[in-house]
MIDOPA-81567 format. One record per atom (N, C-alpha, C): residue number from 1; residue in one letter; atom name; x, y, z. Coordinates in steps of 0.1 Angstrom, whole numbers, plus 5000, padded with zeros to 4 digits. Last residue first. Layout:
MIDOPA-81567
(pt NUM, "A", "CA", (X, Y, Z)) ...
***
This chain:
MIDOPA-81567
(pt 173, "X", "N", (8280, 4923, 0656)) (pt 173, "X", "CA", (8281, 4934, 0664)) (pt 173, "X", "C", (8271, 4944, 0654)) (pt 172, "X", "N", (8282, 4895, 0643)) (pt 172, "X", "CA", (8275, 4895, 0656)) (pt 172, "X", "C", (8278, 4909, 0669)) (pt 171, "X", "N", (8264, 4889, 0616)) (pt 171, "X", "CA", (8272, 4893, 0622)) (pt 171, "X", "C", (8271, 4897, 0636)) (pt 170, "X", "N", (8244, 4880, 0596)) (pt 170, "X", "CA", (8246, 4870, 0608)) (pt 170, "X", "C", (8259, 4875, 0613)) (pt 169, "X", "N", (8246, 4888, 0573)) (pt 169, "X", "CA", (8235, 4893, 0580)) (pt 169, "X", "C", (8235, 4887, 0594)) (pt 168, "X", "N", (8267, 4881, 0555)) (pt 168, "X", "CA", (8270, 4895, 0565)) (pt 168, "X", "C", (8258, 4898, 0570)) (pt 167, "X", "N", (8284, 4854, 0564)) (pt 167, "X", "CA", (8272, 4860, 0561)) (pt 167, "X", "C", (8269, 4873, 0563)) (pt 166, "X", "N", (8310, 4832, 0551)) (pt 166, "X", "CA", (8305, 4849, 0554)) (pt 166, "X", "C", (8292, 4850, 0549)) (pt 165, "X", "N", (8309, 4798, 0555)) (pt 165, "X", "CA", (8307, 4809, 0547)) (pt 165, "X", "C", (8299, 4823, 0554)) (pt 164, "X", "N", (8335, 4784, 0575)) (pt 164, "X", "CA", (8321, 4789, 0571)) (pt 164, "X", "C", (8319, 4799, 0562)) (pt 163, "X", "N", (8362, 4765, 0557)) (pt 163, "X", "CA", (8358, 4779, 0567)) (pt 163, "X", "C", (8344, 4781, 0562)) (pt 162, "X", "N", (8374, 4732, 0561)) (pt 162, "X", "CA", (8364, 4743, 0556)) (pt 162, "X", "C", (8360, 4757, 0559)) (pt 161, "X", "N", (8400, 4721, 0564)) (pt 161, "X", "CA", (8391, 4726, 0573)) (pt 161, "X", "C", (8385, 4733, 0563)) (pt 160, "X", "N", (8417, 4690, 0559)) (pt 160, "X", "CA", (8411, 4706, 0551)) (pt 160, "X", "C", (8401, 4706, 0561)) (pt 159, "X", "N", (8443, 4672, 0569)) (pt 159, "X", "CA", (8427, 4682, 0566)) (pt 159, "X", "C", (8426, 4689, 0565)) (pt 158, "X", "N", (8473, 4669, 0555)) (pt 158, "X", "CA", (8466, 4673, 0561)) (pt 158, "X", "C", (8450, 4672, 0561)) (pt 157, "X", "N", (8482, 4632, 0549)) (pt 157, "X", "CA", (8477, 4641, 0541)) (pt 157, "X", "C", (8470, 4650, 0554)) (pt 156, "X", "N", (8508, 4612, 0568)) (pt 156, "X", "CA", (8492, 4618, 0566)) (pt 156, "X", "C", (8488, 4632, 0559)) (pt 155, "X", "N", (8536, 4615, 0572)) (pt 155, "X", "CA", (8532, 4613, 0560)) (pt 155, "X", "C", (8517, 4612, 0557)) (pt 154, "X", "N", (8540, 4624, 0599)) (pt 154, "X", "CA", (8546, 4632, 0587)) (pt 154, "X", "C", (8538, 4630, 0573)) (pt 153, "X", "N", (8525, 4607, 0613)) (pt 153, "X", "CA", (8522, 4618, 0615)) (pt 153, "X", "C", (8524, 4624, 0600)) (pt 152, "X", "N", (8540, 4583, 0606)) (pt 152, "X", "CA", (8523, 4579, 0600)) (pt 152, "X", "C", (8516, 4594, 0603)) (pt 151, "X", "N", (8566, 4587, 0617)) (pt 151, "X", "CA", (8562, 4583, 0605)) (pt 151, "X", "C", (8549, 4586, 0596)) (pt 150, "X", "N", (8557, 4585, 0644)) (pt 150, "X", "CA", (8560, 4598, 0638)) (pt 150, "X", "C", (8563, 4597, 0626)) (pt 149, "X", "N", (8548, 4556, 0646)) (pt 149, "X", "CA", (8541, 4573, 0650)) (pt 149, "X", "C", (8543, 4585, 0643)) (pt 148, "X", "N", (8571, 4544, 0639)) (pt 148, "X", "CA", (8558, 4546, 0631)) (pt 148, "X", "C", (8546, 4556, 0637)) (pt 147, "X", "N", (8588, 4551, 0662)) (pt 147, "X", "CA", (8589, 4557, 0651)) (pt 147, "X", "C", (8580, 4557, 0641)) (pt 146, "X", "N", (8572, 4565, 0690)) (pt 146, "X", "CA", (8578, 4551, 0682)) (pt 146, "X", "C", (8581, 4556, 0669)) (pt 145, "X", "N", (8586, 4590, 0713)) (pt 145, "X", "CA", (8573, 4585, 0704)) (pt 145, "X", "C", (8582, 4571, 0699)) (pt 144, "X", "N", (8609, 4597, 0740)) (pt 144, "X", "CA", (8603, 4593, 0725)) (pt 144, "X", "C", (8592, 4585, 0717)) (pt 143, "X", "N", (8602, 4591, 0765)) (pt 143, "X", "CA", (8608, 4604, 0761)) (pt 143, "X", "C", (8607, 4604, 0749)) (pt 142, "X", "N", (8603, 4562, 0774)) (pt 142, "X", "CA", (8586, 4574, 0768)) (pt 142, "X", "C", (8589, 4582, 0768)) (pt 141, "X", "N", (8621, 4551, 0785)) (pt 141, "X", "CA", (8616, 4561, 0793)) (pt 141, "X", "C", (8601, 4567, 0785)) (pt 140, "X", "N", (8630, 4539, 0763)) (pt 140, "X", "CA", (8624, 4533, 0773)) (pt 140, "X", "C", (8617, 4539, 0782)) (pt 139, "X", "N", (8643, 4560, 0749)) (pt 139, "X", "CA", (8630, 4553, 0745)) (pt 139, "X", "C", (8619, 4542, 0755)) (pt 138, "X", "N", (8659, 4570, 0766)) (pt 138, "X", "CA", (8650, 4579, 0761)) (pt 138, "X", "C", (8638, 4571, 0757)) (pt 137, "X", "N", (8679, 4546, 0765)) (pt 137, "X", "CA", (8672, 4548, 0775)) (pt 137, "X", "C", (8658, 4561, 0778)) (pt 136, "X", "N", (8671, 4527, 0733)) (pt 136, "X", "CA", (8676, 4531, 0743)) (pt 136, "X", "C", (8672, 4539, 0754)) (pt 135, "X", "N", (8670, 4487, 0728)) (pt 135, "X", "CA", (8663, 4499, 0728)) (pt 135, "X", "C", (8673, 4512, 0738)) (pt 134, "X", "N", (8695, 4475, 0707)) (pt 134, "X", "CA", (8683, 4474, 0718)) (pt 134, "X", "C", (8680, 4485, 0721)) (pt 133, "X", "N", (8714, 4475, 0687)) (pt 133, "X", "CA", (8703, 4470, 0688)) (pt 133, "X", "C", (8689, 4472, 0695)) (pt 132, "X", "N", (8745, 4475, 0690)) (pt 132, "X", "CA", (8739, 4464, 0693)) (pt 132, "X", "C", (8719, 4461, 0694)) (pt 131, "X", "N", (8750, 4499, 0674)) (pt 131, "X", "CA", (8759, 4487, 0674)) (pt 131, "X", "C", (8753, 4475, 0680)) (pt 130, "X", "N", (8728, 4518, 0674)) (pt 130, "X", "CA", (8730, 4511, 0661)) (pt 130, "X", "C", (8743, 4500, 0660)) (pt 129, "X", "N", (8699, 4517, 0696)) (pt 129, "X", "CA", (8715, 4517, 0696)) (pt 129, "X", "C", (8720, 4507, 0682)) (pt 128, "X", "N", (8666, 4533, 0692)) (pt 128, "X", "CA", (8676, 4521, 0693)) (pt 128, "X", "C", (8692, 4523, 0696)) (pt 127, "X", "N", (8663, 4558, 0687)) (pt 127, "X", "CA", (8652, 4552, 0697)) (pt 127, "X", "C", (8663, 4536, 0700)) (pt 126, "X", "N", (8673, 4591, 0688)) (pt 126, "X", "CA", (8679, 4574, 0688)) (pt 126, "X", "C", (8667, 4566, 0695)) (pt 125, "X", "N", (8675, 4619, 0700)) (pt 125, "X", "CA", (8665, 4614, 0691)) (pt 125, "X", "C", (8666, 4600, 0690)) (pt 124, "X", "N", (8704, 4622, 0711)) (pt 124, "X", "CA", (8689, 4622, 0717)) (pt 124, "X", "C", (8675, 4616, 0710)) (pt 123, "X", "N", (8725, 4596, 0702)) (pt 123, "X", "CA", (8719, 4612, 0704)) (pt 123, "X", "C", (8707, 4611, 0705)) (pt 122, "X", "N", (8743, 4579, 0725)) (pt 122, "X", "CA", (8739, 4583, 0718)) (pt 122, "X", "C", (8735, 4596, 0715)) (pt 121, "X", "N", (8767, 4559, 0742)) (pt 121, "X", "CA", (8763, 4570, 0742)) (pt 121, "X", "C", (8757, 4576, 0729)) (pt 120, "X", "N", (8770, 4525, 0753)) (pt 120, "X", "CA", (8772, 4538, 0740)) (pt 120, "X", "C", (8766, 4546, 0742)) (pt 119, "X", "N", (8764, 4504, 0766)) (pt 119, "X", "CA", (8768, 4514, 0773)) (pt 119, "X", "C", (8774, 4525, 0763)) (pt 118, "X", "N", (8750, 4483, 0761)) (pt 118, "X", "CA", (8762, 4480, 0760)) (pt 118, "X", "C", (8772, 4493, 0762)) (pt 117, "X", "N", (8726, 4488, 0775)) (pt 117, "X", "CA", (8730, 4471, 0769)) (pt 117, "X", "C", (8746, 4475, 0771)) (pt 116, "X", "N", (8714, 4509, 0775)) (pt 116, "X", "CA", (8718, 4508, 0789)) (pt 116, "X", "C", (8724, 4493, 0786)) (pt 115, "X", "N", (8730, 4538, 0760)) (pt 115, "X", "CA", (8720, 4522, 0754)) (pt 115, "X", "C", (8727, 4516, 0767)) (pt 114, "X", "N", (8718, 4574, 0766)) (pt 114, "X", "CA", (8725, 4560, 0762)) (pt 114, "X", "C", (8719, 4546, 0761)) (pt 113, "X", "N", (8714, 4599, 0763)) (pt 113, "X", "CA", (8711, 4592, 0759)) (pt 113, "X", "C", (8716, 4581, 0757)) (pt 112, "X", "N", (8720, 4630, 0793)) (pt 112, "X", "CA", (8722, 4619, 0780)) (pt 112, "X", "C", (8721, 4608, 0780)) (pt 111, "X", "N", (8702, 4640, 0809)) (pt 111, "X", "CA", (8708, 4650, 0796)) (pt 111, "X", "C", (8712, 4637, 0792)) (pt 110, "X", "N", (8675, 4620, 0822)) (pt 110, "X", "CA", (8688, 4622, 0820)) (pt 110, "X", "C", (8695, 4628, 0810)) (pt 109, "X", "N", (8648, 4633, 0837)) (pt 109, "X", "CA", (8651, 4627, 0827)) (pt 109, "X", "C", (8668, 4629, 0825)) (pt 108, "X", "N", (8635, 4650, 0856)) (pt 108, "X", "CA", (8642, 4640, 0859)) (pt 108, "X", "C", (8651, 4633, 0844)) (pt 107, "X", "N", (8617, 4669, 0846)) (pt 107, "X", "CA", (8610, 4660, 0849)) (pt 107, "X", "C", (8619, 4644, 0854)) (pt 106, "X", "N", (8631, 4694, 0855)) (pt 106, "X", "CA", (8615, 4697, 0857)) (pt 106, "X", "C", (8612, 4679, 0858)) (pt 105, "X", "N", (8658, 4693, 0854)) (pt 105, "X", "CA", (8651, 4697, 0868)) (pt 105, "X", "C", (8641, 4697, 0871)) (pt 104, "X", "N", (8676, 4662, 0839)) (pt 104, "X", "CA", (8666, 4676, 0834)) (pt 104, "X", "C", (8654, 4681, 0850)) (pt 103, "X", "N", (8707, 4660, 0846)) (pt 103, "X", "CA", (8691, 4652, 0846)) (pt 103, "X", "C", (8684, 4668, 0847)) (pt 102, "X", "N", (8732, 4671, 0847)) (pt 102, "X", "CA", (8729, 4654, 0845)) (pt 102, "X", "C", (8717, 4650, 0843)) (pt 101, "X", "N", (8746, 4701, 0839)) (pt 101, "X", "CA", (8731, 4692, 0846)) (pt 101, "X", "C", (8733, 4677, 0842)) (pt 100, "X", "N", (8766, 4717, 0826)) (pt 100, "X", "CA", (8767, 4708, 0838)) (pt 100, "X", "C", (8760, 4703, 0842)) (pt 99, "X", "N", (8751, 4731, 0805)) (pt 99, "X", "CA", (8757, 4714, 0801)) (pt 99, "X", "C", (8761, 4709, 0812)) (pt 98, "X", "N", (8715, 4735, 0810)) (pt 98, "X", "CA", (8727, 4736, 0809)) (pt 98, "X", "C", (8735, 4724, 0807)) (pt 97, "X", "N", (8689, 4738, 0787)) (pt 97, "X", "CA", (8698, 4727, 0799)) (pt 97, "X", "C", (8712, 4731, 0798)) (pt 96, "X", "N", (8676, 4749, 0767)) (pt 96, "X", "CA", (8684, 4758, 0776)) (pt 96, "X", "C", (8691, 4750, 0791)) (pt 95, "X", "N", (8640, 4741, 0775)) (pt 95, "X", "CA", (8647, 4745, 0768)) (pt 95, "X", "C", (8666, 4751, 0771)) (pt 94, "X", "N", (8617, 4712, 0782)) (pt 94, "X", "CA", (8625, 4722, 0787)) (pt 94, "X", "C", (8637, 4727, 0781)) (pt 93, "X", "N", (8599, 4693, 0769)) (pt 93, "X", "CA", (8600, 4704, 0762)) (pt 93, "X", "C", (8611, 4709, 0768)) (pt 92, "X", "N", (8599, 4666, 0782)) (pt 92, "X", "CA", (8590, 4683, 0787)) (pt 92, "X", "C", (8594, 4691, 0779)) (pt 91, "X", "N", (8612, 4648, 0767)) (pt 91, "X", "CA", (8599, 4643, 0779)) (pt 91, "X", "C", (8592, 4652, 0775)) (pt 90, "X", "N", (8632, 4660, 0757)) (pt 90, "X", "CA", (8625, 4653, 0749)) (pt 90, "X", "C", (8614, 4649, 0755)) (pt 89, "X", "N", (8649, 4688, 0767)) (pt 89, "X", "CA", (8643, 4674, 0770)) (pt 89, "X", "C", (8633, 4674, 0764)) (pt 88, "X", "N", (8681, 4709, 0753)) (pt 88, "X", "CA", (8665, 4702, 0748)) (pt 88, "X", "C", (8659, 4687, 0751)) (pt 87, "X", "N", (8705, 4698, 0748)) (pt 87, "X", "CA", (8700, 4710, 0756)) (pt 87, "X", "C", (8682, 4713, 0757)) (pt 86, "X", "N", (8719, 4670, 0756)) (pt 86, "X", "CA", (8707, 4675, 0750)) (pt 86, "X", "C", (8708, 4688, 0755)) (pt 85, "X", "N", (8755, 4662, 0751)) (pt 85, "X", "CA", (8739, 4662, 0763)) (pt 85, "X", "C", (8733, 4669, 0756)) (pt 84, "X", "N", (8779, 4668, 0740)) (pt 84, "X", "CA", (8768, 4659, 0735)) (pt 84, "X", "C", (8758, 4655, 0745)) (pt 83, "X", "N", (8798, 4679, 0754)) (pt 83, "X", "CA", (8797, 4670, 0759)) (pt 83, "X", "C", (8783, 4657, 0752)) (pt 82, "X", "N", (8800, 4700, 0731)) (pt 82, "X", "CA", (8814, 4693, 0737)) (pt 82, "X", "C", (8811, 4682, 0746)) (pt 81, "X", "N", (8777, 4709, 0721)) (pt 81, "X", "CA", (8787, 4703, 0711)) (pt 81, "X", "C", (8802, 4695, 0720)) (pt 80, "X", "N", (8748, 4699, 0731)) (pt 80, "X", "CA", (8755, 4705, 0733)) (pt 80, "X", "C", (8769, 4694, 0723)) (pt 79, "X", "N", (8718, 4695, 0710)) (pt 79, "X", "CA", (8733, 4687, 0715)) (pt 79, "X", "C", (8739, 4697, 0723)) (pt 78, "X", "N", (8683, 4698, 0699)) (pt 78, "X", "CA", (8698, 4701, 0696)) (pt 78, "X", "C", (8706, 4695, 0708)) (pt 77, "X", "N", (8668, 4668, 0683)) (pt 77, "X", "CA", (8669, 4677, 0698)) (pt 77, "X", "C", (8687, 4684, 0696)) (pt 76, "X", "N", (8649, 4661, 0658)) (pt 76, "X", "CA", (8663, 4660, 0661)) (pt 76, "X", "C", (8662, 4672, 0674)) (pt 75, "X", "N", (8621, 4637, 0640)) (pt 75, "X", "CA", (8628, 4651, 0652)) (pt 75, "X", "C", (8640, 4650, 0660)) (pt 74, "X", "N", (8632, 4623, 0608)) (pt 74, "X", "CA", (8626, 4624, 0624)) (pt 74, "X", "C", (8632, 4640, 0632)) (pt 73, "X", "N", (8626, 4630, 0576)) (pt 73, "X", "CA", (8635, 4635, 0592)) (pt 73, "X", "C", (8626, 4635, 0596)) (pt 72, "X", "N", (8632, 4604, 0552)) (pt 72, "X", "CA", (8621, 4608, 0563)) (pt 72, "X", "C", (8633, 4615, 0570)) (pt 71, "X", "N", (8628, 4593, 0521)) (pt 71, "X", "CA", (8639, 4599, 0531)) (pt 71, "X", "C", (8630, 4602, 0538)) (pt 70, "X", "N", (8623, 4571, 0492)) (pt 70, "X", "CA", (8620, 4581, 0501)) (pt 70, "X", "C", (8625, 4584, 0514)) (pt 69, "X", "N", (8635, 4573, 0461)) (pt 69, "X", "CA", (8638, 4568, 0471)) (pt 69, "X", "C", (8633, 4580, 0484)) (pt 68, "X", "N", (8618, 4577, 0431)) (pt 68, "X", "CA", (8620, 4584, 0442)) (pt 68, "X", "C", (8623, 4578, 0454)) (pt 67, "X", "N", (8617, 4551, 0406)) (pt 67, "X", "CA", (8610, 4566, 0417)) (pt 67, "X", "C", (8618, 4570, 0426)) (pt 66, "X", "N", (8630, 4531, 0393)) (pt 66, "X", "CA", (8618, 4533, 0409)) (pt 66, "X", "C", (8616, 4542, 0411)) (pt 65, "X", "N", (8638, 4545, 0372)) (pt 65, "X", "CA", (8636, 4530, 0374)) (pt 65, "X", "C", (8626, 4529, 0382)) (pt 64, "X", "N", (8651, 4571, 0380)) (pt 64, "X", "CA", (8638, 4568, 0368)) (pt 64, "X", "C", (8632, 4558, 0370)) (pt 63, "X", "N", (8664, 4564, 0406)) (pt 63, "X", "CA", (8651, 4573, 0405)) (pt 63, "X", "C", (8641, 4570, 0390)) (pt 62, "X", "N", (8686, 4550, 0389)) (pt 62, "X", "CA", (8674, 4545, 0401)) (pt 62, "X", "C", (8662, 4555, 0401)) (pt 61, "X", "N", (8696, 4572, 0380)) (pt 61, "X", "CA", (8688, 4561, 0368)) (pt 61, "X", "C", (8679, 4554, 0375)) (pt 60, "X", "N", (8705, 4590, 0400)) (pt 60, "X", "CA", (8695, 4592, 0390)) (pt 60, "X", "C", (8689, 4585, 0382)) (pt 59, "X", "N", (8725, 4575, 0417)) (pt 59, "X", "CA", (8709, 4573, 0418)) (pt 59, "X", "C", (8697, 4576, 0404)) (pt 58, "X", "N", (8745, 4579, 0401)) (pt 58, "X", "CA", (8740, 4571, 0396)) (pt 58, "X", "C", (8725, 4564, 0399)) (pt 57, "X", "N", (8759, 4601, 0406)) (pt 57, "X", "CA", (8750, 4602, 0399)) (pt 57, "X", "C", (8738, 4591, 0392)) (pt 56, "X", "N", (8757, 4612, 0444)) (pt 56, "X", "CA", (8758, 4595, 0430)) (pt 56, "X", "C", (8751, 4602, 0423)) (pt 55, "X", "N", (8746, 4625, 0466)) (pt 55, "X", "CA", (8759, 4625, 0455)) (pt 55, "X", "C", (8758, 4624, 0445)) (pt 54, "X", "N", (8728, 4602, 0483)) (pt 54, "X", "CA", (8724, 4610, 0472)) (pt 54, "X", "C", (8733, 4617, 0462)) (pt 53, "X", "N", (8741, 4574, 0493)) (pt 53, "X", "CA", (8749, 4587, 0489)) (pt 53, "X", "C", (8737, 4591, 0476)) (pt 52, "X", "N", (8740, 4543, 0516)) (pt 52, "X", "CA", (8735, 4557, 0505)) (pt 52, "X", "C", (8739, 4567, 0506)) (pt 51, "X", "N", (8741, 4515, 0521)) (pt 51, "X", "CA", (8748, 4528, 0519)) (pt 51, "X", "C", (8740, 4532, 0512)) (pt 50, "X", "N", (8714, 4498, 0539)) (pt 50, "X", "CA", (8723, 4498, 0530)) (pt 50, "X", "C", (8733, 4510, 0528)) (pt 49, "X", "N", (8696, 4480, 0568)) (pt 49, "X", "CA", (8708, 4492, 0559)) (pt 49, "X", "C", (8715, 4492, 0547)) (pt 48, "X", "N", (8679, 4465, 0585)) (pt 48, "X", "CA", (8678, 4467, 0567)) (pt 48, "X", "C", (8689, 4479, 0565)) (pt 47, "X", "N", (8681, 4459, 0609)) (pt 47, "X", "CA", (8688, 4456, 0605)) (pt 47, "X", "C", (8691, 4459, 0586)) (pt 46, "X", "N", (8660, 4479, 0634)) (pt 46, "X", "CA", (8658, 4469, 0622)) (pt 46, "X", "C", (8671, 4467, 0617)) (pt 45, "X", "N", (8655, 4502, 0652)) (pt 45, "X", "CA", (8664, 4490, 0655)) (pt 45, "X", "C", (8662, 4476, 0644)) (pt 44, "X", "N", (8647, 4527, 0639)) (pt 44, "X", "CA", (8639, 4516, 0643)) (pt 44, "X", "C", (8642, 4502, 0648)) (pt 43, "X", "N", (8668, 4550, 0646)) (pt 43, "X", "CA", (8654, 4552, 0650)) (pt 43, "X", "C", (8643, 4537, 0649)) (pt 42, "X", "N", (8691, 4533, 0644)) (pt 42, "X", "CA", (8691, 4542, 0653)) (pt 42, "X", "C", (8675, 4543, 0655)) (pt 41, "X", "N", (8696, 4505, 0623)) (pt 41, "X", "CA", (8687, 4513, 0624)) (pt 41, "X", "C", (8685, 4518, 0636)) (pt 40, "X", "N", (8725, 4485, 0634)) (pt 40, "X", "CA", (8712, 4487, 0632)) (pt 40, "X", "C", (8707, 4501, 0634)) (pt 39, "X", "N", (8752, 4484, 0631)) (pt 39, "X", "CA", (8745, 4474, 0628)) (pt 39, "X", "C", (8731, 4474, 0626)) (pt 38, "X", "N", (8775, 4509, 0614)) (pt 38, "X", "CA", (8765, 4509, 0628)) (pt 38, "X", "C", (8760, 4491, 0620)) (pt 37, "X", "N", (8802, 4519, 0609)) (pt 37, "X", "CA", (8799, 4508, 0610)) (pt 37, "X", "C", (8786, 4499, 0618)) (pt 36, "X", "N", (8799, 4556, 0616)) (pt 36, "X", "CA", (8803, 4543, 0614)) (pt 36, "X", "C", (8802, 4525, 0615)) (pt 35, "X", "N", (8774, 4568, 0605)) (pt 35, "X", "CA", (8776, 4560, 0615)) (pt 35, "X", "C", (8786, 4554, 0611)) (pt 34, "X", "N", (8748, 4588, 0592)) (pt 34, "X", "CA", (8756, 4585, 0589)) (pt 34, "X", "C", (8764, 4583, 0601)) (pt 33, "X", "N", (8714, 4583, 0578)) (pt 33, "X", "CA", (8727, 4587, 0589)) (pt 33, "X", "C", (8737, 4583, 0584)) (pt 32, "X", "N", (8679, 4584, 0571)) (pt 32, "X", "CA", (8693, 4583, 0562)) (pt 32, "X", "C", (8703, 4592, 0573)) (pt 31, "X", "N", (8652, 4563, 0575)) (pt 31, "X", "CA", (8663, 4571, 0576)) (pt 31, "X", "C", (8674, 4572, 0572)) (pt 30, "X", "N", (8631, 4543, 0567)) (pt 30, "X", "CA", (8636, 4556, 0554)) (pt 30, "X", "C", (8645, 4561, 0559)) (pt 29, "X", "N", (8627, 4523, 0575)) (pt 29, "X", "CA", (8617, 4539, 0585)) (pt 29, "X", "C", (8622, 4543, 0577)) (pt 28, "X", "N", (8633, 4499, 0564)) (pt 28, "X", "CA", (8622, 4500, 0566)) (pt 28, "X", "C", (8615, 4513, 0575)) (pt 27, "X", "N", (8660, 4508, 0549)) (pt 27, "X", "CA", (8648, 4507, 0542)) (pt 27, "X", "C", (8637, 4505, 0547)) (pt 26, "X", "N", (8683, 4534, 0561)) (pt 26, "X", "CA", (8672, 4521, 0565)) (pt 26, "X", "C", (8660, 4518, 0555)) (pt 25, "X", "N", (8711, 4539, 0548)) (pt 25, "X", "CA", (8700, 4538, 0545)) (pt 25, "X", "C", (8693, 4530, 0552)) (pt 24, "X", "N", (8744, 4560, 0553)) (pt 24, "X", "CA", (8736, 4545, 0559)) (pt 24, "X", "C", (8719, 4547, 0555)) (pt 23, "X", "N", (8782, 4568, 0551)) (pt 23, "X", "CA", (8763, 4571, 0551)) (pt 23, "X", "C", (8757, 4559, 0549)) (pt 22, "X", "N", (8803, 4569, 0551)) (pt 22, "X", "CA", (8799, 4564, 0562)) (pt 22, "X", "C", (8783, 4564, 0561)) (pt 21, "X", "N", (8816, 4577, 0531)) (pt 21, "X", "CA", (8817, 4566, 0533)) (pt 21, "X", "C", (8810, 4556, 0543)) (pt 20, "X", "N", (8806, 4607, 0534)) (pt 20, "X", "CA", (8800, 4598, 0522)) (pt 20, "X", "C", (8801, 4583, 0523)) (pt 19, "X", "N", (8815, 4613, 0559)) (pt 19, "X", "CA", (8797, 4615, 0555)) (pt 19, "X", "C", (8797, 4605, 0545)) (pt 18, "X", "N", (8840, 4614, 0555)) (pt 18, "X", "CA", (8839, 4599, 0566)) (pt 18, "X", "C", (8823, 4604, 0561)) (pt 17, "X", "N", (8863, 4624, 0534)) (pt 17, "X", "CA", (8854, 4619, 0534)) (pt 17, "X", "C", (8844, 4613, 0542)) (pt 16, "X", "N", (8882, 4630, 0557)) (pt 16, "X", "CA", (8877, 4642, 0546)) (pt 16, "X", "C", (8863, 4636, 0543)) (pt 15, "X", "N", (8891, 4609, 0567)) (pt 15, "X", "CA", (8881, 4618, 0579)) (pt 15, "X", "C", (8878, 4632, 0570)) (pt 14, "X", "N", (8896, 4593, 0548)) (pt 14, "X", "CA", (8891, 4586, 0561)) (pt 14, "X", "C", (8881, 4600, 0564)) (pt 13, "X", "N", (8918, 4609, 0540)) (pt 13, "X", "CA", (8904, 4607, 0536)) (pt 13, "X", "C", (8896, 4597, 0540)) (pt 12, "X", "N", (8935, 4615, 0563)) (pt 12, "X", "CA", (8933, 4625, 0557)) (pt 12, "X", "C", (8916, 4622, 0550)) (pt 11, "X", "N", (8944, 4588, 0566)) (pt 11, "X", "CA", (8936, 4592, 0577)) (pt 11, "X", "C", (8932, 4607, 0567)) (pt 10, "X", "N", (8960, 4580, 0544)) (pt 10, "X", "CA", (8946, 4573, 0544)) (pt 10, "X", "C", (8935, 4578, 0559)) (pt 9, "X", "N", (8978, 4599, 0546)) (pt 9, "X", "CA", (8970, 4597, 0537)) (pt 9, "X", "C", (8955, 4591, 0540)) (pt 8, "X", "N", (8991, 4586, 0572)) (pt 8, "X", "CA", (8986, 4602, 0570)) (pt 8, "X", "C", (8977, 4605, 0559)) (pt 7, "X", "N", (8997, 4563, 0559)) (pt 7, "X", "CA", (8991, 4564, 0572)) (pt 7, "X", "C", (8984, 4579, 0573)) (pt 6, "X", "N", (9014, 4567, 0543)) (pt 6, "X", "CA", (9007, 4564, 0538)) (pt 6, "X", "C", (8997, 4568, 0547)) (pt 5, "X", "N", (9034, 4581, 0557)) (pt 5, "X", "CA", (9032, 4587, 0552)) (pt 5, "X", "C", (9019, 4583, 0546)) (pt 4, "X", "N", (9046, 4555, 0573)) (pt 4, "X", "CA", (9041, 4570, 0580)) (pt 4, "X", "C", (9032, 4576, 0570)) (pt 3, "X", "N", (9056, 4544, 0550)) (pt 3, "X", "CA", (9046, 4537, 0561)) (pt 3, "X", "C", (9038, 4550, 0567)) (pt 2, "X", "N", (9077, 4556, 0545)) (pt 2, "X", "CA", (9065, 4554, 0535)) (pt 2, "X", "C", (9052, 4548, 0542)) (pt 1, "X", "N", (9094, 4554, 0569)) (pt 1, "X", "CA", (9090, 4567, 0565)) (pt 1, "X", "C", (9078, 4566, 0555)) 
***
């Protein structure tokens, strides 16, 4: 009976908690997920993870120390919630996939994302598979940019466009 009970406890915060225990830091693309027990970096297949919990009060002394730990969102394709297929192809844009489709009508691409190595099923945006690594089939396909693409996008300083200066003798009605 104590056995039982403990069991019910430890699933309770297992799954109360599973964001904070499960949260994950790549230090070389900045993402921050949360995965059980993943081995590698979803968006850059690198092995640099650590835990992290903004939460903590204890980043705050990190922050003074070093600054600012920096975080990146990559682009996230919404899901359907019961079968986890994309409703949104990442190739074409196409919006509104149903969830019975297997493969997106305009460009072929498969509603979902898997890692053709070891056969996990991921989410759409994933350029790698975070249990074993290798690339996945979105990514292989050129349905997703690299991640230092869209790294080197986010974090370039816009241009300033200049607007001409108003003449009002050079108007053209």
């Amino acid at each position: 009976m104590f056995y039982k009970k403990k069991n019910n406890i430890n699933f309770f915060f297992q799954t109360q908690f599973f964001d904070f225990i499960n949260a994950s830091y790549c230090i070389n693309c900045h993402y921050r997920f949360t995965s059980k027990s993943p081995n590698y970096c979803p968006i850059c297949g690198k092995h640099n993870l650590l835990w992290y919990n903004t939460n903590l009060y204890i980043y705050d002394f990190i922050e003074l120390d070093y600054g600012e730990i920096p975080i990146m969102d990559y682009k996230t394709y919404p899901t359907n919630p019961i079968n986890n297929q994309t409703e949104t192809c990442p190739r074409c844009g196409l919006e509104n996939i149903a969830s019975d489709w297997n493969y997106c009508p305009i460009c072929s691409l498969p509603t979902q994302n898997v890692c053709e190595d070891c056969g996990e099923k991921l989410e759409p945006h994933f350029r790698y598979c975070p249990k074993c690594g290798k690339e996945s089939l979105y990514f292989k396909e050129k349905a997703l940019t690299s991640w230092k693409d869209e790294f080197d996008l986010q974090n370039t300083a816009p241009t300033v466009v200049e607007e001409p200066s108003w003449d009002e003798n050079n108007i053209p009605f």
